[in-house]
C-alpha positions in Angstrom: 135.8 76.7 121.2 134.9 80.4 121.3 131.5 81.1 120.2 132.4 84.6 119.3 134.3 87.1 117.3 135.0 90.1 119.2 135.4 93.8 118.0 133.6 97.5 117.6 132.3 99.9 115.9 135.3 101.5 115.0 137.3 98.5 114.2 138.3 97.7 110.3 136.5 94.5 108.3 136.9 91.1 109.8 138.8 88.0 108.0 136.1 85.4 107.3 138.3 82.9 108.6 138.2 84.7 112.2 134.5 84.3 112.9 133.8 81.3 114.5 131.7 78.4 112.6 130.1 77.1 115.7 127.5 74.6 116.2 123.7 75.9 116.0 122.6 74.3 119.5 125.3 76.0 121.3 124.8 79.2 120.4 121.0 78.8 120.9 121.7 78.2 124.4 123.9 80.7 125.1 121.6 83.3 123.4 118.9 81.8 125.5 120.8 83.2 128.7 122.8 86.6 127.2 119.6 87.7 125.5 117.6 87.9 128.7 120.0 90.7 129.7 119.0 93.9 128.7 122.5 95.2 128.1 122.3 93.1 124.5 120.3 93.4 121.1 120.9 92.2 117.5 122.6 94.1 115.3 121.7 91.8 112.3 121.3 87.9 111.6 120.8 86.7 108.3 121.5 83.4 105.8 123.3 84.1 103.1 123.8 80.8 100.3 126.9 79.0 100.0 128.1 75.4 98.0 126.4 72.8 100.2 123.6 74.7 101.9 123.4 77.7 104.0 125.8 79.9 106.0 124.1 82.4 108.8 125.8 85.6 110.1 124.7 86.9 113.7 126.1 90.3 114.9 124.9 91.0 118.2 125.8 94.3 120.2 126.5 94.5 123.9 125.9 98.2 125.0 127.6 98.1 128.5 131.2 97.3 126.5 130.1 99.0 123.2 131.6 95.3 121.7 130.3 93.8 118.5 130.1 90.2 118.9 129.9 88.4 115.5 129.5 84.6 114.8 128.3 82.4 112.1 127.1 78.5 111.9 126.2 76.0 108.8 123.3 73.9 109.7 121.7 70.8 108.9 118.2 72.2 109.0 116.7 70.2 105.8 115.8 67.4 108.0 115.5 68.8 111.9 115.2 72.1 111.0 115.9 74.9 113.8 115.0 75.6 117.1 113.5 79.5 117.1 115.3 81.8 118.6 111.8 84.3 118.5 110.2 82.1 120.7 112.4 83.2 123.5 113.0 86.3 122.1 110.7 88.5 120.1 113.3 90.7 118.8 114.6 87.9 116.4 111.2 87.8 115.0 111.8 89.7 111.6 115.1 88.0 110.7 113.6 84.4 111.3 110.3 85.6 109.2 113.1 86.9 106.4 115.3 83.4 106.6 112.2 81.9 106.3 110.7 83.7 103.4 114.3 83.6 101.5 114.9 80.1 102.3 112.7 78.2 103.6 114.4 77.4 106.2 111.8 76.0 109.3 111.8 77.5 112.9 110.5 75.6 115.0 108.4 76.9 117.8 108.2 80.3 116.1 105.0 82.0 117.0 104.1 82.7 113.4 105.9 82.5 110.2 104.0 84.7 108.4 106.0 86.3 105.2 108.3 89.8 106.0 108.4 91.3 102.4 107.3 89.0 99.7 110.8 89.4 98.1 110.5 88.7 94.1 113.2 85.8 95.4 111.5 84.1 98.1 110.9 80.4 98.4 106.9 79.5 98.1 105.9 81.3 95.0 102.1 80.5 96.2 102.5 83.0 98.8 101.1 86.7 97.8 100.0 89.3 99.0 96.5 88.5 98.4 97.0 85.4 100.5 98.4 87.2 103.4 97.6 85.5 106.6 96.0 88.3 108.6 95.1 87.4 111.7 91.1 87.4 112.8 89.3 86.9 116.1 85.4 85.6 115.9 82.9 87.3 117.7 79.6 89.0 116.4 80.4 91.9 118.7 83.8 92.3 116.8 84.7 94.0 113.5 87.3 94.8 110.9 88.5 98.0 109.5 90.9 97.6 106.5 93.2 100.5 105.7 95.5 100.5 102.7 97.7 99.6 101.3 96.8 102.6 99.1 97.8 104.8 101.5 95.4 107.9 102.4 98.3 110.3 101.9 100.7 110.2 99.2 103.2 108.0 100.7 104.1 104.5 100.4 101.9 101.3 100.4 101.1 99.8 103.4 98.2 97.8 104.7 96.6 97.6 108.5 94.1 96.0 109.8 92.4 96.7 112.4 90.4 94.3 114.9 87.8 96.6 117.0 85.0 96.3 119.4 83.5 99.7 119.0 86.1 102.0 118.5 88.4 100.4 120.5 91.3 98.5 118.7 92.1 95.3 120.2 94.6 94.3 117.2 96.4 96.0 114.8 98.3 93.8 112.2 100.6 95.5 109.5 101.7 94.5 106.4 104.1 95.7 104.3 106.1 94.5 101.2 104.0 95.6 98.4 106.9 97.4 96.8 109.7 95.5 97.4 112.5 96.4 95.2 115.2 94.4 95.4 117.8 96.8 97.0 120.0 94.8 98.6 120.8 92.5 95.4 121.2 95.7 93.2 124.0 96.7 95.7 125.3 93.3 94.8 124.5 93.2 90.9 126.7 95.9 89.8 130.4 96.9 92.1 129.9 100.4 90.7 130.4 102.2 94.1 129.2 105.3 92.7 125.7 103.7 91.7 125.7 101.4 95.4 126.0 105.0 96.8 123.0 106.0 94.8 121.4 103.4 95.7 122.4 103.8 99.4 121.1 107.4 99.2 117.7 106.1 98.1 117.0 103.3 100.4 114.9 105.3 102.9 114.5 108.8 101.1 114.2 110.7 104.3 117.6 109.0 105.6 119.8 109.9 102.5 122.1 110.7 105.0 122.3 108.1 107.3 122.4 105.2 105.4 125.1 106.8 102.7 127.1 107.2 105.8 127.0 103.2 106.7 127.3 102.3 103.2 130.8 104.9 103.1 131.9 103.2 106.1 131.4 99.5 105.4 133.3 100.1 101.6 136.0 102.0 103.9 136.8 99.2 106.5 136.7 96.9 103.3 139.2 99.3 102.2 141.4 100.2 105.2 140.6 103.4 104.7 140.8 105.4 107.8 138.5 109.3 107.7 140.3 112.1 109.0 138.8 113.8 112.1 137.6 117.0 109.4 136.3 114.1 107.7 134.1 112.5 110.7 133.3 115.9 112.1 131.3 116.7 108.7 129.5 113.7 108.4 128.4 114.1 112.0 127.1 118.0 111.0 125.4 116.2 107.8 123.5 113.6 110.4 122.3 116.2 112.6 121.3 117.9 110.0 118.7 115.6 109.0 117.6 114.5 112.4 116.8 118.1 112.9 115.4 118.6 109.8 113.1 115.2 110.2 112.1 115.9 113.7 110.9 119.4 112.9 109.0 117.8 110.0 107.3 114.9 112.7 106.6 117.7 115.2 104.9 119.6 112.6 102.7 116.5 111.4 101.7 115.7 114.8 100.4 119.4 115.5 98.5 118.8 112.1 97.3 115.7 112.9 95.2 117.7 116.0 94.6 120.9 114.0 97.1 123.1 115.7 98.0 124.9 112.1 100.2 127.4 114.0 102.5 124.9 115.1 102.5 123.0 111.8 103.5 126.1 109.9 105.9 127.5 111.9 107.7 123.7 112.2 107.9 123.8 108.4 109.1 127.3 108.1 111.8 126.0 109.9 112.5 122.6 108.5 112.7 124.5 105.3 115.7 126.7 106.6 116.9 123.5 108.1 117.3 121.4 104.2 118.1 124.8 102.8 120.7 124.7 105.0 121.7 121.3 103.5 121.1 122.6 99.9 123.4 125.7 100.3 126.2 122.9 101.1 126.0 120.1 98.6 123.3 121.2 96.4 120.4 118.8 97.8 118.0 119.7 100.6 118.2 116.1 101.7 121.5 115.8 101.8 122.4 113.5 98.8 125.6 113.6 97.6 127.0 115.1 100.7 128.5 111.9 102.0 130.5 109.5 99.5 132.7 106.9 100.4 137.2 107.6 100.8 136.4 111.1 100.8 133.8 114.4 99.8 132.9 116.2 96.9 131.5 118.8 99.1 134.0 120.1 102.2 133.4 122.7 104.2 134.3 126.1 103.3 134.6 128.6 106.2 131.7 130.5 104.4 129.3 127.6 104.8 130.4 127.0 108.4 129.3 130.6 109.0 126.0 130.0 107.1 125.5 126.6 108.6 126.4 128.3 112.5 123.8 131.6 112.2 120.9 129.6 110.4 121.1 126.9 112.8 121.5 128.7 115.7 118.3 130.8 114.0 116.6 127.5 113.6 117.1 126.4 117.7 115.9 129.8 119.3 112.7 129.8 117.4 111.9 126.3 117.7 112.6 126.5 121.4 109.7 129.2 121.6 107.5 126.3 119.7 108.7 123.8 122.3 107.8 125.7 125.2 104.6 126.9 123.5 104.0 122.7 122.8 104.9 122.2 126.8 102.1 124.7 127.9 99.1 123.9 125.6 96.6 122.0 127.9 94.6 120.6 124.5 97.7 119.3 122.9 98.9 117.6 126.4 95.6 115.8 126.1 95.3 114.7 122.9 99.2 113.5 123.8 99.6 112.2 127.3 98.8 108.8 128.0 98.1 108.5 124.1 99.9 105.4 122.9 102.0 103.8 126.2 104.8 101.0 124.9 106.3 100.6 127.8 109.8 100.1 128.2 109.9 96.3 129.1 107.8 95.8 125.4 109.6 97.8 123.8 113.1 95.8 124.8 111.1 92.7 124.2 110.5 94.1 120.6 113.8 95.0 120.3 112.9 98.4 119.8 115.7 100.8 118.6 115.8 104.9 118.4 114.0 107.7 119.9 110.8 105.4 120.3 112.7 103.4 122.7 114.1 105.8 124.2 110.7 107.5 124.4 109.7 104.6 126.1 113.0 104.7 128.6 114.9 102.3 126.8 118.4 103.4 125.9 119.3 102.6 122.1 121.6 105.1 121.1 123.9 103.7 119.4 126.0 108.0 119.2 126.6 106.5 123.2 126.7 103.0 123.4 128.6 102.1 120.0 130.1 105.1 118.5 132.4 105.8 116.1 133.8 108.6 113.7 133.4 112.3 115.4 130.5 110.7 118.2 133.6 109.3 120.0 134.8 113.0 120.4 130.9 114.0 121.5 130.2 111.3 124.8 126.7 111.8 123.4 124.2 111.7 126.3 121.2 110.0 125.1 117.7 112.0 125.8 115.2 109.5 127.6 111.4 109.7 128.4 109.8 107.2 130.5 106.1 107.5 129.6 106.1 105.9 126.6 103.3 107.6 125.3 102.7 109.9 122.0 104.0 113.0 124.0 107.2 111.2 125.0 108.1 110.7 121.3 107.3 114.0 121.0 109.2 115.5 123.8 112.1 113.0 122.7 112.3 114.3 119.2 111.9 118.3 120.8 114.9 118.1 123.3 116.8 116.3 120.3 116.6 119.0 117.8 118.3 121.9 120.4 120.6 118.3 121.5 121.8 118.2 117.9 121.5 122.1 117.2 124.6 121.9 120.0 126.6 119.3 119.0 126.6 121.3 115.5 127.5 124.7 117.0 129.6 122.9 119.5 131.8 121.6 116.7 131.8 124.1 114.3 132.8 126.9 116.8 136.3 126.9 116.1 136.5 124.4 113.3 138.5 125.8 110.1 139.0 123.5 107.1 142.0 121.9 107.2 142.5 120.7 103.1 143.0 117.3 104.2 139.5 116.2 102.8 140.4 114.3 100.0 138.1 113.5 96.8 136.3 110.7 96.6 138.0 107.3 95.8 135.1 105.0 94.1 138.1 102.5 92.9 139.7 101.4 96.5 140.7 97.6 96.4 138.5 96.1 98.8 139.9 93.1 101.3 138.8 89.7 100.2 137.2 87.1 102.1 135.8 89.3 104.2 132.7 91.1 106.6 132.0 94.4 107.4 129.7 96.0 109.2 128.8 99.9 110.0 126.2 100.7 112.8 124.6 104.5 112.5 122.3 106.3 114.6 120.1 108.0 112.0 117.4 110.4 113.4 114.8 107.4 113.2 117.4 105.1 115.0 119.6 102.3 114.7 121.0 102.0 111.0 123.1 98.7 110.0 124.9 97.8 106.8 126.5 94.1 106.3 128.4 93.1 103.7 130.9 89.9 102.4 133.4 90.0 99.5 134.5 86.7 98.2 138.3 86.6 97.2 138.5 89.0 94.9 137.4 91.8 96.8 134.0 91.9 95.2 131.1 92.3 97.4 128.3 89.4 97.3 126.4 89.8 99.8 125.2 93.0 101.3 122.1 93.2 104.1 120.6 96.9 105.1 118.6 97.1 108.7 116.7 100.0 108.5 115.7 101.1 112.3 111.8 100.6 111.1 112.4 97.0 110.9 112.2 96.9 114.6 109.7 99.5 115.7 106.7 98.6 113.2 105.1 95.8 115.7 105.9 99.2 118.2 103.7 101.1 116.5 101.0 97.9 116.9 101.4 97.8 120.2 100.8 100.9 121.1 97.5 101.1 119.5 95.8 98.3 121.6 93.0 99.3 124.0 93.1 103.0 122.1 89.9 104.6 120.3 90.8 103.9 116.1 90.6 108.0 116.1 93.9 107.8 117.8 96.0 105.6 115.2 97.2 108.6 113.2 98.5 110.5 115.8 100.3 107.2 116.9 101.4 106.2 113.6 102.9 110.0 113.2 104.8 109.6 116.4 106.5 107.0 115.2 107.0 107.6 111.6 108.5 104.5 110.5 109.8 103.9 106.7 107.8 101.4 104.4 110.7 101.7 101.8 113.3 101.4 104.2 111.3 98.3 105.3 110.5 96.7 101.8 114.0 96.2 100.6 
């Protein structure tokens, strides 16, 4: 019996009935062996409830073939329970901590077990956030500093903990989940598609973009809808559009966070062109409402294409005179270098996604190794660093604005609208007894949507990854053995999402 379903990115929804239902030991072994190699990482794996028990979904992506492998298995775990797969393999560590929570379903042999989110659904009801099991090390030489989860800015909750001797951090635990909002059942509760595109807008505000997109694609494989090539090449302006945008913000933090004003200012000067930019377009500066699903309110006019062209061309030459400016300051390369290392084998081990890993020398990019829409016109060549450090996520994020500042003027050179954008269609019949999935690079990194209709076409289960899942326990490695002083500048670097994490 095959243990796997086998298709792509660009394929259209998959028949229920054509994933295999395989037996929970075999597949454990086999992912024993094919995770070791580094050419595979999960997409997604989660539990979803069914008449006698469980039924789990695995989608795992091979980036030498840019095939998605997708399998699914009903267990008896009531009474055995399951053999962990993050005992292995720390990568499945966040899905087996989710199953847990949701279901408590047992992994046995998993390191810790320790809630992901404190979902308002989850099994034990006793466990809170005031109970959370932080970890501590005894020694009188040792102490604790608690940040959070009021955060010291104005963004999201979040709580870290810090394990020091000195100033030097020998642990950093994080925990998130204090505003968990129940996204992924409101994208269930109501088939609106207009409000789950909303919602999709909303999951990570500074990713309005990228998860629209995945949420448009996973309704349109439902639908066997099929985007035109005008239709791809706009979303793929849209996305580099806010991974510019983004990346000037991060570049701009980071100078702040070491008092170089100059180069925060003139980074925001330009991010502000950049989401103007996205306002002039479709009316937001982050992009909402830009992508919908079957079609666009908001096509290109050849009078936006000539404003998008000259203010982004704008935008690359004088952020190229920041870069090089960034490249020769010998107090910001100190503060940066050597800052912060995940190297490349812990962040695989992770299962780090994005420009961290890459950062770190770690290619996850999903534009090269799984693309779809106008990225298979592009052979995107992913940017690498191999340092690992602070200033490689920085250098990663500089060489990706004038990457994507390209691809923009690349494609918009000789692009004229062709009128075959059609409206969007928020009433497509959606195949039943079905999955679909949709994998998007967003400018923090890999982006993945899940969903299964029963046989009316209604969708009843729908799972978001956003790429923070992964990179969170990056951001806790790379803090070890560094002064405390340093954690801002690391956490900046890696500007992860507690929304897009507390789902």
């Amino acid at each position: 019996m095959k243990l796997y379903h086998v298709t792509n990115n660009s394929a259209s929804h998959i028949a229920l009935s054509d994933i295999p239902v395989v037996e929970y030991v075999e597949l454990y072994n086999d992912l024993k062996e094919r995770m070791s190699q580094r050419r595979y990482h999960i997409g997604h794996y989660f539990a979803t409830e069914i008449e006698n028990g469980l039924k789990f979904f695995l989608i795992l992506l091979d980036d030498t073939t840019s095939e998605v492998l997708v399998t699914s298995f009903v267990p008896d775990y009531y009474s055995e329970g399951l053999a962990s797969l993050t005992a292995l393999h720390p990568a499945f560590h966040p899905f087996e901590r989710e199953i847990h929570e949701l279901y408590g379903v047992p992994f046995d042999s998993h390191p810790w077990l320790k809630p992901l989110r404190f979902s308002h659904d989850r099994r034990d009801k006793s466990s809170t956030m005031d109970s959370y099991p932080f970890y501590s090390i005894e020694g009188a030489e040792l102490h604790e500093v608690n940040v959070g989860p009021i955060h010291a800015g104005i963004i999201e909750p979040g709580a870290f903990r810090f394990i020091c001797a000195g100033e030097q951090v020998l642990h950093l635990e994080i925990a998130l989940g204090y505003q968990h909002r129940g996204v992924e059942g409101e994208m269930v509760r109501n088939q609106n598609r207009l409000r789950q595109t909303l919602i999709a807008e909303s999951i990570a505000g500074d990713t309005a973009v990228g998860h629209a997109t995945a949420y448009a694609e996973v309704v349109e494989k439902f639908a066997g809808f099929k985007p035109s090539k005008s239709l791809s090449l706009e979303r793929m302006i849209a996305i580099e559009l806010e991974r510019i945008a983004m990346h000037l913000a991060d570049t701009g933090a980071l100078a702040t966070d070491i008092g170089f004003q100059l180069y925060q200012v003139a980074c925001e000067a330009l991010r502000t062109v950049t989401i103007n930019t996205s306002q002039a377009w479709c009316g937001n500066r982050f992009g909402k409402s830009v992508i919908r699903p079957c079609g666009s309110n908001h096509p290109l006019t050849e009078q936006k294409i000539t404003l998008i062209r000259k203010n982004i061309s704008e935008v690359r030459r004088r952020y190229n005179e920041v870069r090089e400016d960034i490249m020769e300051s010998p107090s910001l390369l100190a503060r940066f270098e050597q800052c912060g290392l995940v190297p490349k084998s812990e962040m695989e081990t992770i299962g780090g996604v994005g420009q961290a890993a890459r950062a770190s020398g770690l290619l996850r990019d999903l534009r090269a190794t799984h693309p779809s829409g106008y990225y298979t016109e592009i052979k995107h060549e992913p940017i690498l660093k191999h340092d690992g450090d602070v200033m490689s996520r920085l250098a990663t994020r500089m060489d990706e604005v004038l990457q994507s500042a390209d691809y923009i003027e690349s494609a918009l050179a000789n692009y004229k609208p062709q009128g075959d954008i059609p409206a969007p269609d928020y009433n497509a019949t959606l195949q039943g007894d079905a999955l679909a999935f949709s994998l998007v690079e967003g400018w923090r990194g890999e982006i993945c949507h899940v969903a299964l209709t029963n046989n009316e076409g209604e969708i009843v289960k729908y799972k978001i990854k956003d790429p923070s899942l992964h990179n969170w326990l990056g951001l806790a490695i790379a803090v070890r053995s560094e002064g405390i002083s340093d954690f801002p500048i690391n956490n900046k670097s890696f500007n992860l999402s507690y929304c897009g994490h507390d789902l």
